[in-house]
N, C-alpha and C positions, 0 to 999 in steps of 0.2 A: 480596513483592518490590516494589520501588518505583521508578520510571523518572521519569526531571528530564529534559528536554531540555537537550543538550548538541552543542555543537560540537565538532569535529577537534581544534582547540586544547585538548578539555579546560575551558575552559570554560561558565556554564552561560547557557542564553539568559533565565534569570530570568520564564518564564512557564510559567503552570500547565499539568497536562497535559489537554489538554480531549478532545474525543471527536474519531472519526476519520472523514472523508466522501468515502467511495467512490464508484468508477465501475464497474461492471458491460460486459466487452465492447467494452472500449476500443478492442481489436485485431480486424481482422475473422480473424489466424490464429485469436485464443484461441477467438471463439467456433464457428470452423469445427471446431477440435479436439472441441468440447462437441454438436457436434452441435447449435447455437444459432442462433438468426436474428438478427442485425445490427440494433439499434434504430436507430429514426430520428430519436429524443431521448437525450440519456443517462441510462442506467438506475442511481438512486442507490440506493445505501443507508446506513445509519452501523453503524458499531464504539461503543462506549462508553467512557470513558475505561480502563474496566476490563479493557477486552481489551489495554489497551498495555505490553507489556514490554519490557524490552534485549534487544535482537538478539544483542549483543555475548557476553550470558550464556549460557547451556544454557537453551532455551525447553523446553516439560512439551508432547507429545503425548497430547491426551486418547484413551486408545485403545479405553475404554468404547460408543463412539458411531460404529468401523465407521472406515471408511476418511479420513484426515486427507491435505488434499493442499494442497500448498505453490504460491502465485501471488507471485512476485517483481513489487513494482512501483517507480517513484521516487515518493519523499512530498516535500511542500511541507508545512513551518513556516508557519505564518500568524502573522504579529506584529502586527495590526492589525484592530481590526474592520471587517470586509466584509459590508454589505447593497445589496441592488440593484446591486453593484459595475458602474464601467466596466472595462474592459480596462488603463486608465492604473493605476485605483485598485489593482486587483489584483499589478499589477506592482510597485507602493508597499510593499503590505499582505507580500509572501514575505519571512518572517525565516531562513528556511533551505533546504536541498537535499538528500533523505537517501536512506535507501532502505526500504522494510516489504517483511514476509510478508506477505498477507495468509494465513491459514491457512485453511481451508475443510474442514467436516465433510460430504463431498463425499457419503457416505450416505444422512445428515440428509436434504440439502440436498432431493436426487433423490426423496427419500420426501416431504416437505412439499411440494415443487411438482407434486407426482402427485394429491397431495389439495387443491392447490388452497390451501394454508396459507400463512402468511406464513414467510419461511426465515431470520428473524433469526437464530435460536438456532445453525444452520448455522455462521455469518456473525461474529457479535459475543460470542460465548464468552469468559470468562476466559482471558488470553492468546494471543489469534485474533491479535492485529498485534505480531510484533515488531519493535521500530524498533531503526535505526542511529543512529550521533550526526549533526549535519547540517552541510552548508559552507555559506558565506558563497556567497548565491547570484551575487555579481559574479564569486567564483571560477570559477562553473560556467560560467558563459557562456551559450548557447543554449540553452533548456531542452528544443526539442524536435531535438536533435541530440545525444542522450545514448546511450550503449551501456547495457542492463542486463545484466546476466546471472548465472546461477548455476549453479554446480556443487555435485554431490552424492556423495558418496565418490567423488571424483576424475572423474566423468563429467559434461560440460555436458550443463546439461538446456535451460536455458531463455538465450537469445541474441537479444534485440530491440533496434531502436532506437524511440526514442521518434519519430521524425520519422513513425514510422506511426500514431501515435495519429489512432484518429477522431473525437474532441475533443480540440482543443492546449490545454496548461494555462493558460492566459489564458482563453479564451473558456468553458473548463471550470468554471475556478472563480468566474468572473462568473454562469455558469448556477447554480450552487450555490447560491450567495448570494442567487436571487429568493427558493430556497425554504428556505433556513437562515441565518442569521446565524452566521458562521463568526466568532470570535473569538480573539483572541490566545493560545496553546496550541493550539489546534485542527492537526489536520491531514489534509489531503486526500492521498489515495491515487489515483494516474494511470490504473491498468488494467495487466491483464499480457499481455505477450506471447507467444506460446504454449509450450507445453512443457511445461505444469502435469503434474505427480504426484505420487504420495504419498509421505509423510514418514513415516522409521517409526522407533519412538524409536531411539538408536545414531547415527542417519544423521550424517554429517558434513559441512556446507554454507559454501559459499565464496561470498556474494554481491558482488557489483560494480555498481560504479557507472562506468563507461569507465577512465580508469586515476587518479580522482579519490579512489575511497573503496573500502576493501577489509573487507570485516566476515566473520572467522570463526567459526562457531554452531557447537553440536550440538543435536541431539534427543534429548529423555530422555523 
């Protein structure tokens, strides 16, 4: 399967699909849900370009590897390269507004940090991020005055605004960029708001983005 960034329109935003840079615990609900302690820096990690599929499609639950749970976040299109970014620069550099899973091998995850391991494989798996197509970020307006949310066979699970992020995406993705060069395709993933759980193939999900972007999935 092969994922092109795309806009609303339909059309495509002509850059490659690069890899994806996460935020860990964006929300002090998610990580109170996880039983987690609240960083006092943000805790990164990356996706690979390999994990990015269409949202829009029926996404594959690996179900070999134990419980698969579903983290709705908003993604940022980078259309420009960002190092050492300022705040201005980063505001320059968003080519889009969308939305991901991030998926999570929530098992995995609990078993490698009990041994102390590193939890990519959890994390960055073959289709771990499915994207939506993205808007024209003048459309969205405020970025951190966004609704997410997502329903799962007809039930909300997860209901956040982003104005609770505990890194706002400006200052997020200027942090990023001390320690990655984020480049044109690339995209960062905001954190999710709590309500995480598992996804099990069949399941039927309704993600949103306030009443800007609507993307119907299933799990298979």
């Amino acid at each position: 399967m092969q994922y092109k960034h795309q806009y609303v329109d339909g059309t495509e935003a002509n850059l490659p699909v690069g890899k994806v840079v996460c935020v860990g615990r964006n929300y002090a609900d998610h990580a109170a849900e996880l039983n987690n302690p609240v960083p006092t820096t943000p805790m990164l990690f990356i996706k690979p370009s390999t994990a990015v599929v269409p949202m829009a499609e029926p996404f594959e639950v690996p179900v070999d590897f134990g419980s698969v749970h579903f983290e709705t976040e908003m993604a940022i299109l980078i259309g420009q390269p960002l190092k050492n970014a300022t705040h201005a620069e980063v505001g320059e550099a968003i080519a889009g507004v969308g939305l991901g899973l991030d998926l999570t091998l929530r098992d995995l995850q609990s078993k490698l940090k009990e041994q102390g391991h590193p939890w990519e494989k959890s994390k960055g798996f073959d289709g771990s991020c499915p994207l939506s197509v993205f808007l024209d970020p003048v459309a969205v307006g405020d970025l951190q005055d966004q609704q997410i949310r997502l329903t799962v066979n007809g039930q909300l699970r997860q209901n956040g605004n982003s104005s609770f992020m505990l890194n706002k995406v400006y200052p997020l993705i200027a942090y990023m960029s001390h320690y990655f060069t984020l480049l044109p395709g690339d995209v960062v993933l905001t954190g999710t708001p709590a309500g995480v759980g598992e996804v099990n193939p069949g399941d039927n999900l309704l993600v949103e983005l306030g009443d800007l972007l609507r993307v119907e999935t299933q799990a298979v």
